[in-house]
C-alpha positions in Angstrom: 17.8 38.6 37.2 15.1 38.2 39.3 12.3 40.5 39.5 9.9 41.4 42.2 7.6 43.7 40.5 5.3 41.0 38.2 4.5 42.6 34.4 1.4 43.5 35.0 2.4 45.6 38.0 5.8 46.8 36.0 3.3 47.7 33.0 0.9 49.5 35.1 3.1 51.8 37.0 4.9 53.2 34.3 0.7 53.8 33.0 0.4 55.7 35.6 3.6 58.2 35.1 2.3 58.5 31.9 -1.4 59.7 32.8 -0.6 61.7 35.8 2.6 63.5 33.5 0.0 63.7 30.4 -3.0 65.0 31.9 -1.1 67.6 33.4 1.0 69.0 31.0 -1.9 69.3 29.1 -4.0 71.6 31.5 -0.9 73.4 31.8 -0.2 73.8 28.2 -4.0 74.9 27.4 -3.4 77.8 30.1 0.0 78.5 27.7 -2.4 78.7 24.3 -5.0 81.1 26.1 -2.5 83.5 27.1 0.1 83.9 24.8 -1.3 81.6 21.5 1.9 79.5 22.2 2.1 75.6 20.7 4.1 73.1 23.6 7.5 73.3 21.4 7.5 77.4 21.2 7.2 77.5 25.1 9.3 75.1 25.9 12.0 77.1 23.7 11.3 80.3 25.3 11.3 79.2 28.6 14.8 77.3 27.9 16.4 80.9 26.3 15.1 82.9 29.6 16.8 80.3 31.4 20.4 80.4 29.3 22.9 83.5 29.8 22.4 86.4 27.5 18.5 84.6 26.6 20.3 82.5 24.0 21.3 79.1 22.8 22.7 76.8 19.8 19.7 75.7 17.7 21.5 72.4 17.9 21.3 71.9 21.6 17.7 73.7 21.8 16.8 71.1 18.9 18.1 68.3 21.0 16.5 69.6 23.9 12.8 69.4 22.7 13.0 66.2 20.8 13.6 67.4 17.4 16.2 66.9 14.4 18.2 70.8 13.5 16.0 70.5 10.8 12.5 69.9 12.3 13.4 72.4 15.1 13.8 75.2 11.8 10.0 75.2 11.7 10.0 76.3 15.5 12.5 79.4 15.0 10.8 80.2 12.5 7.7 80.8 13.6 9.2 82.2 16.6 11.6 85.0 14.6 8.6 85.4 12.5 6.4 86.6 15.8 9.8 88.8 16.6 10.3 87.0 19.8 13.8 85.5 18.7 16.6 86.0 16.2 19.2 83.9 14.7 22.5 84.6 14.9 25.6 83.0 13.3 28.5 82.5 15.6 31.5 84.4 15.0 34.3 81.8 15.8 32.3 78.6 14.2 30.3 79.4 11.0 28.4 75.8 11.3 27.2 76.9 14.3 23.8 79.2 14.9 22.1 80.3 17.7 18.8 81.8 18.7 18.6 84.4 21.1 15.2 86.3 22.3 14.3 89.7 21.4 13.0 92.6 23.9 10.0 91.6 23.0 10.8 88.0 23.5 12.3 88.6 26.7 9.2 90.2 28.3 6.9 87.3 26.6 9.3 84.9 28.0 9.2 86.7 31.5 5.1 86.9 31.4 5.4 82.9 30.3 8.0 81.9 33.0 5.8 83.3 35.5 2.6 82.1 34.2 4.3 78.5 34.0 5.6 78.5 37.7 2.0 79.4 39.1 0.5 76.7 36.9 3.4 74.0 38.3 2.3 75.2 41.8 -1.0 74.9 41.1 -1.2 71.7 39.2 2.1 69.8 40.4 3.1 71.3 43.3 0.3 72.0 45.7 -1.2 68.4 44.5 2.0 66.5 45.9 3.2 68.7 48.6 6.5 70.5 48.0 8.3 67.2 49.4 6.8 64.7 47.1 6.9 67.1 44.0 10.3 67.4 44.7 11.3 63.6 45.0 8.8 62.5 41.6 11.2 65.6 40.0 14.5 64.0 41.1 13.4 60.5 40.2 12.6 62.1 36.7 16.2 63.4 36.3 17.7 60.2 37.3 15.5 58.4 34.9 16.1 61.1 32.1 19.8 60.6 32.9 19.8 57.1 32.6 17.7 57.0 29.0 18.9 59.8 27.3 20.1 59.2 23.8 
């Protein structure tokens, strides 16, 4: 196969995905630690249970989710059950399977965080691109996440 695009271009534009992705989920995430004292994996786990039906979720697919074994992603519900924004719960038909479902408390700190998020996206991603562009570099992402997915 023939390729247009020489290495040094190929490398260099996947370098910049990388920056411009880095360098702003890190000003996003330090807005996340000064308001609710949050590390990127809690977040991203609270924000994924407000999204789900009834604010809950296997561990397994959450795990899977944010990059992490069953076991690595312990250590985030954990901490999260311990800060009473999430329980565990054992599921009634499987017994090998678990889930973790937000707490009242959890619920409003995942409400506050949802909102806190989306005006930090607009800020940040959003306004920056233009709604148009921010939506195409999103659907290009999917695709891309789609095709590379393990």
């Amino acid at each position: 196969m023939s390729y247009v695009v020489d290495d040094a271009t190929a490398v260099e534009l996947w370098g910049r995905v990388i920056h411009g992705f880095q360098a702003t989920n890190r000003r996003l995430h330090v807005e996340i630690r000064q308001d609710f004292d949050l590390n990127e994996a809690e977040a991203e786990t609270l924000l994924e249970l407000h999204r789900q039906p009834e604010h809950r979720a296997r561990l397994n697919l959450l795990a899977k989710g944010a990059g992490f074994s069953t076991g690595g992603f312990t250590k985030i519900a954990d901490r999260l059950t311990n800060r009473g924004l999430a329980l565990r719960a054992a599921c009634d038909a499987d017994r090998r399977v678990s889930y973790l479902g937000l707490t009242e408390a959890g619920l409003e700190m995942a409400s506050k965080l949802t909102a806190v998020v989306a005006d930090a996206n607009r800020r940040h991603f959003i306004d920056v691109l233009g709604e148009e562009q921010a939506c195409q570099v999103a659907t290009a992402m999917t695709h891309l996440y789609r095709a590379n997915a393990a």
